[in-house]
Backbone and ligand atoms as CSV (ligand in chain L), in Angstrom:
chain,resi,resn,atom,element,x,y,z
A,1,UNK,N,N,23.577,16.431,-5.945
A,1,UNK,CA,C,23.120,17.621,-5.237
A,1,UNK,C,C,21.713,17.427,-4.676
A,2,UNK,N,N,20.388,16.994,-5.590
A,2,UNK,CA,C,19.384,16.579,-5.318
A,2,UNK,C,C,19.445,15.270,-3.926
A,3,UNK,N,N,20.307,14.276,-3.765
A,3,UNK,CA,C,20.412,13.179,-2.995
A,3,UNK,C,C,21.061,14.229,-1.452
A,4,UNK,N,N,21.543,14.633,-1.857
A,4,UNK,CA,C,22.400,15.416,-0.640
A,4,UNK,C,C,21.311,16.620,0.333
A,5,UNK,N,N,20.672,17.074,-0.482
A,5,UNK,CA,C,19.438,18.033,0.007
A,5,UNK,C,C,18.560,17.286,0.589
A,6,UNK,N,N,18.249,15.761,-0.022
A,6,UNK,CA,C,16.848,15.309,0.528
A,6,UNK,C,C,16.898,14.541,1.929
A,7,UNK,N,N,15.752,14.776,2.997
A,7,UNK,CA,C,15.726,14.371,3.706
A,7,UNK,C,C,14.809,13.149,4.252
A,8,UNK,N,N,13.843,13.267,3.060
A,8,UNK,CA,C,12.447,12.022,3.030
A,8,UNK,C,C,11.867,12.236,1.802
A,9,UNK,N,N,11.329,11.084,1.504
A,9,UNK,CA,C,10.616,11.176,0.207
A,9,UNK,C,C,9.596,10.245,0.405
A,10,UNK,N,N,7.959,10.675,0.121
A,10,UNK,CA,C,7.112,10.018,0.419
A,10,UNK,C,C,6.380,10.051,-0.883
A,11,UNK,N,N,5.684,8.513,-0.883
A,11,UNK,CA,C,4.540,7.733,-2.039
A,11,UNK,C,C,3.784,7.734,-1.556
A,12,UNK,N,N,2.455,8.285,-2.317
A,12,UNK,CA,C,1.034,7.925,-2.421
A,12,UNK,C,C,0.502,7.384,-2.959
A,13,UNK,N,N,-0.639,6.500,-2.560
A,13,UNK,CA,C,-1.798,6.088,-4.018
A,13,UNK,C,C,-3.001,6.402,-3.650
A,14,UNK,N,N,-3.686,6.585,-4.410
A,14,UNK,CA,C,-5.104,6.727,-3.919
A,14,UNK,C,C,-6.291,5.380,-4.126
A,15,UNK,N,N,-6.952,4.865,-3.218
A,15,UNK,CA,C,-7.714,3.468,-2.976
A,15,UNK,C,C,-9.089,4.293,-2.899
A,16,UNK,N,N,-10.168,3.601,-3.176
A,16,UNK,CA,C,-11.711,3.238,-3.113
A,16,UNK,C,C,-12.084,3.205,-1.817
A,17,UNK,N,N,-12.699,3.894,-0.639
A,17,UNK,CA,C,-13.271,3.731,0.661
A,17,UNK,C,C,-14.547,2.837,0.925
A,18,UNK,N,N,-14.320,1.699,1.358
A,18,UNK,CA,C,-15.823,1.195,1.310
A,18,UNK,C,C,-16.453,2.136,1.381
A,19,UNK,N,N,-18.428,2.011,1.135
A,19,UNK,CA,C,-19.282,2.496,1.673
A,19,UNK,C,C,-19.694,1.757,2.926
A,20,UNK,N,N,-19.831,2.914,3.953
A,20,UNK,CA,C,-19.789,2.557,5.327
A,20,UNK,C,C,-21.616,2.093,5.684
A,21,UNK,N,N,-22.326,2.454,4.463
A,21,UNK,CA,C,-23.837,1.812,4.866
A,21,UNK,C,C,-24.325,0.528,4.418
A,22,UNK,N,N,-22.899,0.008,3.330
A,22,UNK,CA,C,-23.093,-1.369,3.032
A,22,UNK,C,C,-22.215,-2.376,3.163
A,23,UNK,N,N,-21.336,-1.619,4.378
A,23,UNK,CA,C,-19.740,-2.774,4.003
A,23,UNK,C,C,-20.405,-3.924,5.151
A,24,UNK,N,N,-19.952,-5.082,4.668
A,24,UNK,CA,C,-19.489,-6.496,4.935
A,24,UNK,C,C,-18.807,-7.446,5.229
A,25,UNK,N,N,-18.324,-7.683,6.494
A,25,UNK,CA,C,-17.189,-8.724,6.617
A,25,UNK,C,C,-17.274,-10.416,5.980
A,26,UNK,N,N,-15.842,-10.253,5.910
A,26,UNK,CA,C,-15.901,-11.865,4.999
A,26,UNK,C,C,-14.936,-12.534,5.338
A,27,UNK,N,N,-14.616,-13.664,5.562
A,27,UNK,CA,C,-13.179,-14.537,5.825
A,27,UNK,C,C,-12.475,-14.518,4.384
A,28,UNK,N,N,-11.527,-14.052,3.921
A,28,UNK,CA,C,-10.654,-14.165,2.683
A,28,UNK,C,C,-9.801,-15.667,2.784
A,29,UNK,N,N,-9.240,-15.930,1.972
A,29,UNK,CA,C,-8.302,-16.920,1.738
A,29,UNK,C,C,-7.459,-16.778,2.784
A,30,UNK,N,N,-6.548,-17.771,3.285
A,30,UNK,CA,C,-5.253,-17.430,3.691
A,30,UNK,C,C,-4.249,-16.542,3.192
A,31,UNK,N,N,-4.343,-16.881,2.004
A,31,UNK,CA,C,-3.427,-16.730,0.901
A,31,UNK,C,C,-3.478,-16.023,-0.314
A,32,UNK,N,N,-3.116,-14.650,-0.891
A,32,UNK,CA,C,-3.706,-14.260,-2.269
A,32,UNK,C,C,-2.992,-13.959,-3.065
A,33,UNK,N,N,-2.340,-13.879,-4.129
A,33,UNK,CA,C,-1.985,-13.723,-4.749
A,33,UNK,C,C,0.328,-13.692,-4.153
A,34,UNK,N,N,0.457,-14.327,-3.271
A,34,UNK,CA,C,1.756,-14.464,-2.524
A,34,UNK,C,C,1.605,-14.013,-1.090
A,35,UNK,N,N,0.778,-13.311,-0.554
A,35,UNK,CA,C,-0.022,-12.546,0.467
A,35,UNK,C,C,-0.237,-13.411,1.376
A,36,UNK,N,N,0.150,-13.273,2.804
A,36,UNK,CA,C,-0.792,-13.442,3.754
A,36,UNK,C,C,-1.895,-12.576,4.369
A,37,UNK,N,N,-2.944,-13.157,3.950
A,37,UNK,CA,C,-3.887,-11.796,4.354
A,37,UNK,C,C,-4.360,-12.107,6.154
A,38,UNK,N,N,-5.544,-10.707,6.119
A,38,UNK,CA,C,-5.771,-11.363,7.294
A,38,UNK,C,C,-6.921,-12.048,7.347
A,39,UNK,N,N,-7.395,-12.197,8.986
A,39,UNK,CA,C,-8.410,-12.925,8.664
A,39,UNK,C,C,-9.705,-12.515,8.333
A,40,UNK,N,N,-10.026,-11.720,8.748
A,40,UNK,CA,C,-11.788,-10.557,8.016
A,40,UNK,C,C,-10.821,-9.609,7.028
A,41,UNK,N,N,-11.844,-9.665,6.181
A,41,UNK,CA,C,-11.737,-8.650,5.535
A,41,UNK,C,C,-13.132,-7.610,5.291
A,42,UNK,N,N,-13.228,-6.956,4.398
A,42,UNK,CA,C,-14.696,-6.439,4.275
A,42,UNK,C,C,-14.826,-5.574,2.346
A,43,UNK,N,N,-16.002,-5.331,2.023
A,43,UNK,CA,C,-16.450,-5.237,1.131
A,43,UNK,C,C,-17.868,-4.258,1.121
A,44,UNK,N,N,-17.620,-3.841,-0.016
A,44,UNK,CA,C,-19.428,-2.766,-0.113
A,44,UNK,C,C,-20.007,-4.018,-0.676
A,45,UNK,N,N,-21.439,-4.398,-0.379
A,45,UNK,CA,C,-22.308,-4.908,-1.072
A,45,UNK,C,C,-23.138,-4.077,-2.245
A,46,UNK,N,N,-23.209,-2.969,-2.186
A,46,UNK,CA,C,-23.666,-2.199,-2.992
A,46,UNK,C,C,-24.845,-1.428,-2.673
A,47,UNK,N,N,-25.543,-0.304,-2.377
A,47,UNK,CA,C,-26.650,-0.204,-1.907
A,47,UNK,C,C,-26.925,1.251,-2.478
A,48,UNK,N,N,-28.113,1.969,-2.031
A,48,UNK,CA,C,-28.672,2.958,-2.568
A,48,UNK,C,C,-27.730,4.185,-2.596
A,49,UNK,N,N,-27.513,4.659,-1.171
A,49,UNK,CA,C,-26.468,5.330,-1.075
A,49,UNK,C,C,-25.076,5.679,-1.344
A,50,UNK,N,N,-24.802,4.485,-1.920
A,50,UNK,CA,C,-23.093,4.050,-2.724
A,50,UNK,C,C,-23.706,3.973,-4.481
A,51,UNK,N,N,-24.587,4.298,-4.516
A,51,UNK,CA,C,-25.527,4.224,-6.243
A,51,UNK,C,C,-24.269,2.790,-6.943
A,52,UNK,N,N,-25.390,1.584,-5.771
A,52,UNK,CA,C,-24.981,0.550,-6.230
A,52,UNK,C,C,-23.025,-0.066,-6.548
A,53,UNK,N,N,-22.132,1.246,-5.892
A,53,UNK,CA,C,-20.645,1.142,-6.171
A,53,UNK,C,C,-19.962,0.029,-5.383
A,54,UNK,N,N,-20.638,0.152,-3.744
A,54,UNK,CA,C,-19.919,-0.426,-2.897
A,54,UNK,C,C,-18.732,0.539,-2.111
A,55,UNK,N,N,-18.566,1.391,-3.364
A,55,UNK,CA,C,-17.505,2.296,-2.255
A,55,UNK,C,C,-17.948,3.774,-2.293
A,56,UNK,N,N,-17.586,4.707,-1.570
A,56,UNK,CA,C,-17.582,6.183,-1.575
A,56,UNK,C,C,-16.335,7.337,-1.412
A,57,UNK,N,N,-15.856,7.686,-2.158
A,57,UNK,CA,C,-14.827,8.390,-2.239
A,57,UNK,C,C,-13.716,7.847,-1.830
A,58,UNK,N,N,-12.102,8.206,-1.808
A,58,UNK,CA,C,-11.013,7.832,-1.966
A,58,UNK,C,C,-10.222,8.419,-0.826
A,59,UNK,N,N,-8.807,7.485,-0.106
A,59,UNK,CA,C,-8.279,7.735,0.422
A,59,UNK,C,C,-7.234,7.159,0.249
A,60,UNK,N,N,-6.094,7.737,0.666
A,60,UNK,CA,C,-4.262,7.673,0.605
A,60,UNK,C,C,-3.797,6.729,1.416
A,61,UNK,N,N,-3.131,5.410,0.813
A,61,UNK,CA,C,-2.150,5.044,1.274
A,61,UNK,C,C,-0.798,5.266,1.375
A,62,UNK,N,N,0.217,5.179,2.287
A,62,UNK,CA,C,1.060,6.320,2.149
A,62,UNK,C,C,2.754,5.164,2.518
A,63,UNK,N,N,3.583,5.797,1.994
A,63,UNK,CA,C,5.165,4.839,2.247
A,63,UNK,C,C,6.544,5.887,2.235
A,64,UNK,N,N,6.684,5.826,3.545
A,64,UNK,CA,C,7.286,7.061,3.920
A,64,UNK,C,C,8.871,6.642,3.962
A,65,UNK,N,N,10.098,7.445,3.335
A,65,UNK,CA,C,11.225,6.656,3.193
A,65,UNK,C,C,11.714,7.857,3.807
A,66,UNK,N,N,13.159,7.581,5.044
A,66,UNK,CA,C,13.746,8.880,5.598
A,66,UNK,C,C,15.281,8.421,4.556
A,67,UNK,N,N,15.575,9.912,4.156
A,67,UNK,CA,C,16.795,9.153,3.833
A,67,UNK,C,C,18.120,9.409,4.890
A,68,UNK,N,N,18.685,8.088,4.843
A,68,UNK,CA,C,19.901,8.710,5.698
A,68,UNK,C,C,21.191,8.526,4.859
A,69,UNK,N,N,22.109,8.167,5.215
A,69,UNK,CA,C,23.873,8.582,4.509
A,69,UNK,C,C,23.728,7.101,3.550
A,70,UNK,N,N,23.291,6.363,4.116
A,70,UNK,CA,C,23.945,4.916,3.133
A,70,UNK,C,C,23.317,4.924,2.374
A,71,UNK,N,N,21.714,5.265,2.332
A,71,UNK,CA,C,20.680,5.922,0.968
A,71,UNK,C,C,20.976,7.007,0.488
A,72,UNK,N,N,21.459,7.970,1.175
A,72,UNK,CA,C,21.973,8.564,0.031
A,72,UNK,C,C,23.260,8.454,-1.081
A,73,UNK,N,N,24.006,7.451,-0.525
A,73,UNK,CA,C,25.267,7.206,-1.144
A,73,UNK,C,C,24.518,6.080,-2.334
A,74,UNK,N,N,23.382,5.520,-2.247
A,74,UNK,CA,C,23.283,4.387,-2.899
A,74,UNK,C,C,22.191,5.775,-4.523
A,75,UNK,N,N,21.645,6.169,-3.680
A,75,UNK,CA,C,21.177,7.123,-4.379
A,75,UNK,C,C,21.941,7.952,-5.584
A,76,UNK,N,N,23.745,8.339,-5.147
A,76,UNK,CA,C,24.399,9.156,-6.030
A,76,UNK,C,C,25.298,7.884,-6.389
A,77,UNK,N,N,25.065,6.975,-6.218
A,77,UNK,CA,C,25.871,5.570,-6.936
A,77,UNK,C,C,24.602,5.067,-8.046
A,78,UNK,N,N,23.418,5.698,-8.132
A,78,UNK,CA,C,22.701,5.236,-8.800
A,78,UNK,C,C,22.251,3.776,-9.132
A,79,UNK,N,N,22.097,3.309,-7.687
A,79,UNK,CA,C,21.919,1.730,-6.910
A,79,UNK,C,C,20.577,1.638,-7.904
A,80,UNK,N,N,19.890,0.786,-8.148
A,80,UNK,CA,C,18.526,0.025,-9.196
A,80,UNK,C,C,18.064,0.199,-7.876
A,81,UNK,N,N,16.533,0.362,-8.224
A,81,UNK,CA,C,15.608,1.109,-6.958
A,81,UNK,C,C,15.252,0.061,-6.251
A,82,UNK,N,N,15.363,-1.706,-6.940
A,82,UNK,CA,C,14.948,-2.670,-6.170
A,82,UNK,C,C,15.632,-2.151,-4.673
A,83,UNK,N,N,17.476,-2.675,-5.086
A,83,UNK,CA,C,18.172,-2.612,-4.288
A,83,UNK,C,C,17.720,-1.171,-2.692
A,84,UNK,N,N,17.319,-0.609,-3.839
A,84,UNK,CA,C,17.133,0.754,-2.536
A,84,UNK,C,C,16.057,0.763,-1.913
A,85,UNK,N,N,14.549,0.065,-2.855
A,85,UNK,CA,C,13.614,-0.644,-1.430
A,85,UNK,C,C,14.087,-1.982,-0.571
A,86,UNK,N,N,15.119,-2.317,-1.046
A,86,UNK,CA,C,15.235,-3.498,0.103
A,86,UNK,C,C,16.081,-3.215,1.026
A,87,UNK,N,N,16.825,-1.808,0.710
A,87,UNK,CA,C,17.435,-1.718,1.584
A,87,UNK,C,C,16.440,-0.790,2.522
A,88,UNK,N,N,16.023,-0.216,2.478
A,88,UNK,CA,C,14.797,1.013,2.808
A,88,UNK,C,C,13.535,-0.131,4.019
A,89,UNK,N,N,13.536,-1.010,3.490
A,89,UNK,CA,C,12.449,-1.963,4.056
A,89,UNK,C,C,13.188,-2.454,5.119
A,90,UNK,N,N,14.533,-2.836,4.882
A,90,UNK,CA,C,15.653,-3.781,5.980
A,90,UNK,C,C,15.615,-2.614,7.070
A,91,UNK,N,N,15.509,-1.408,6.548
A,91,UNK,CA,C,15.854,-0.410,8.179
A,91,UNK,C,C,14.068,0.046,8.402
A,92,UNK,N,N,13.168,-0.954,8.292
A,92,UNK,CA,C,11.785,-0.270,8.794
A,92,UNK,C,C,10.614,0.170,8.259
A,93,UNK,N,N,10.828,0.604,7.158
A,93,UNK,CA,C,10.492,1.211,6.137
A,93,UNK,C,C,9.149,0.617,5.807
A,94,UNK,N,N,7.822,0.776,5.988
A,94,UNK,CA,C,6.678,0.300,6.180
A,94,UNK,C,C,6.077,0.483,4.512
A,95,UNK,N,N,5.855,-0.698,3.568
A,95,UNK,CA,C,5.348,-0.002,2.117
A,95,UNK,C,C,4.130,0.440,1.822
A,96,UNK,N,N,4.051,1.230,1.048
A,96,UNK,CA,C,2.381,1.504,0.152
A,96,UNK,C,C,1.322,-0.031,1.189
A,97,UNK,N,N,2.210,-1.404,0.366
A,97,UNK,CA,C,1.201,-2.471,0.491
A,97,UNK,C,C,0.657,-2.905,1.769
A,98,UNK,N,N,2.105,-2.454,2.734
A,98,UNK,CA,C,1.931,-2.663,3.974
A,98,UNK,C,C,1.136,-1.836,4.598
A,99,UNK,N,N,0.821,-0.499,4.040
A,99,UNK,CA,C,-0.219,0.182,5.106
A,99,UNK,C,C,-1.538,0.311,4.366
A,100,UNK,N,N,-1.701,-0.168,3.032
A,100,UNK,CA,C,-2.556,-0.512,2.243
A,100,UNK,C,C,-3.708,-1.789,2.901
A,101,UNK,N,N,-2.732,-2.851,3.341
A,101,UNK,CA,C,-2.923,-4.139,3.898
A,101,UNK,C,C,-3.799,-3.758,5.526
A,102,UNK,N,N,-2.946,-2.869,6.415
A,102,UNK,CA,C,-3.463,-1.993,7.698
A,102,UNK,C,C,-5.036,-1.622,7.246
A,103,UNK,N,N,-5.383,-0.702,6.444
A,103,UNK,CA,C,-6.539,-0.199,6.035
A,103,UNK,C,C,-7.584,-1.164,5.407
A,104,UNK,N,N,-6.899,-2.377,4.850
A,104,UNK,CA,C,-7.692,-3.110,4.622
A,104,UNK,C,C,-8.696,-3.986,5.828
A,105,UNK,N,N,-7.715,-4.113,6.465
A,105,UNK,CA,C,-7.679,-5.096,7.721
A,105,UNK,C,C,-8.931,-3.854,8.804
A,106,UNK,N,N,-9.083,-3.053,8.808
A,106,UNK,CA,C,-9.368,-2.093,9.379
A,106,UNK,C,C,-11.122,-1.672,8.793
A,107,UNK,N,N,-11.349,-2.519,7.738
A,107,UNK,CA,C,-12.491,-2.034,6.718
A,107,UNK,C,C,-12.686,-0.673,6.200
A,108,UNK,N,N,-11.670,0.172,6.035
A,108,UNK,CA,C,-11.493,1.304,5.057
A,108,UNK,C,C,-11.073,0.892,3.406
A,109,UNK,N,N,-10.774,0.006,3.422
A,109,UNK,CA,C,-10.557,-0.187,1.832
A,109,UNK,C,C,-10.755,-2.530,1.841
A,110,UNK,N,N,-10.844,-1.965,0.458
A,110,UNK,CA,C,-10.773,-3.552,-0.289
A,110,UNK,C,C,-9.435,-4.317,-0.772
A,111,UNK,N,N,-8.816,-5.575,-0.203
A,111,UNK,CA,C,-7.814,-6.056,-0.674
A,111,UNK,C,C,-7.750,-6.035,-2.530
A,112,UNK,N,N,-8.776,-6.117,-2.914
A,112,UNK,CA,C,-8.691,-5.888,-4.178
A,112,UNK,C,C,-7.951,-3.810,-4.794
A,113,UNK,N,N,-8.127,-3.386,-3.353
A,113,UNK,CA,C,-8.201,-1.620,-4.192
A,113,UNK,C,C,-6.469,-2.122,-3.981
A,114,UNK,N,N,-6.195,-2.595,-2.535
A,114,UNK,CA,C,-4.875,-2.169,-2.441
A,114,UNK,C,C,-3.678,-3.179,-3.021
A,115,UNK,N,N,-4.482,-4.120,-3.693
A,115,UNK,CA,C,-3.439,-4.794,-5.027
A,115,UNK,C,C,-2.930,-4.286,-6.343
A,116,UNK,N,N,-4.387,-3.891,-6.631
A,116,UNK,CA,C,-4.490,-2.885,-7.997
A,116,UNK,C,C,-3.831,-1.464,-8.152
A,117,UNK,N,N,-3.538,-1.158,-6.823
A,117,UNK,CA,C,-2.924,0.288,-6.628
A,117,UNK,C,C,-0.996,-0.076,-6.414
A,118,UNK,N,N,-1.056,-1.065,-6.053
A,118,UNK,CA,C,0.770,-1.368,-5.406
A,118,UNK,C,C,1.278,-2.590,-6.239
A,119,UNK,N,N,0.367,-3.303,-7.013
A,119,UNK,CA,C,0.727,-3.447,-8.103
A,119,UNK,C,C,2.529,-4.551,-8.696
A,120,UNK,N,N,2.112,-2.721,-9.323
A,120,UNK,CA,C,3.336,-2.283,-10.163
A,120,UNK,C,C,5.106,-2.261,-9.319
A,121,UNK,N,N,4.611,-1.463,-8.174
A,121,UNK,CA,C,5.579,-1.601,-6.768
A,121,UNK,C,C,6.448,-3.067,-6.725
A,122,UNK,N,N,5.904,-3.903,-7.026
A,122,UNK,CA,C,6.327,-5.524,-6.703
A,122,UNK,C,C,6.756,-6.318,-7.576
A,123,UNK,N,N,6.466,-5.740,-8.853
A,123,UNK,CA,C,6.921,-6.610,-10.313
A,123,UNK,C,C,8.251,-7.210,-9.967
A,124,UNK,N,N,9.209,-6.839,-9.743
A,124,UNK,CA,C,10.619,-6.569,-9.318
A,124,UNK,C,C,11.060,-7.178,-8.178
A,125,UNK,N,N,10.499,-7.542,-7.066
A,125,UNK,CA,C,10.711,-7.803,-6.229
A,125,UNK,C,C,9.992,-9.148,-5.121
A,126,UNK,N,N,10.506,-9.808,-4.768
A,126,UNK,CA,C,10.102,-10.927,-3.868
A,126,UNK,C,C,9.352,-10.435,-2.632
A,127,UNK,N,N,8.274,-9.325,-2.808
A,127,UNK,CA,C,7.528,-9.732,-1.874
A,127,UNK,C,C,5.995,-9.792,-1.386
L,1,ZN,ZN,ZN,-23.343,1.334,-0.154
């Protein structure tokens, strides 16, 4: 009944905002932790105004799933949720990490906030 009513279901996390009076670009690895990152990234150095944090308040990364008939059938078949993000990702489906990764790339957050936050998301899964 619940699968049949729903029409989207959206994830949040909440990430660390650089501070914008001390952030820093940096070349990262190619490579981090299975990741292709990109090529700048950025960072708070820490300064008066960030009371030495590097960052200032928090913002939402977000992973927006529409459901349609074959998710919902996998949904009242009680499919393992891997199966239902890979299928969710195969039709488009942009993740937490992926728009986590956007914001990083963008100097609103730290590849470190948006590992530590999506995590858990990936234990399970190849990607
Ligand atoms: Zn600062």
């Amino acid at each position: 009944m619940v699968a049949s009513s729903l029409s989207a279901v959206m994830a949040q996390r909440l990430v660390r905002v650089i501070c914008p009076h001390c952030r820093e670009e940096y070349e990262p690895e190619r490579e981090y932790a299975g990741i292709t990152l990109p090529p700048v990234l950025y960072r708070g150095r820490g300064c008066e105004k960030c009371f030495n944090l590097g960052s200032m308040g928090r913002i939402g990364i977000y992973e927006f799933l529409p459901i349609d008939s074959e998710l919902c059938s996998m949904i009242i078949k009680q499919a393992p949720a891997g199966a239902i993000k890979e299928y969710a990702i195969s039709r488009g489906m942009k993740t937490l990490r992926e728009d986590g990764l956007t914001k990083a790339a963008a100097g609103i957050t730290t590849i470190e906030e948006v590992l530590r936050v999506t995590q858990e998301d990936y234990a399970d899964l190849p990607l």
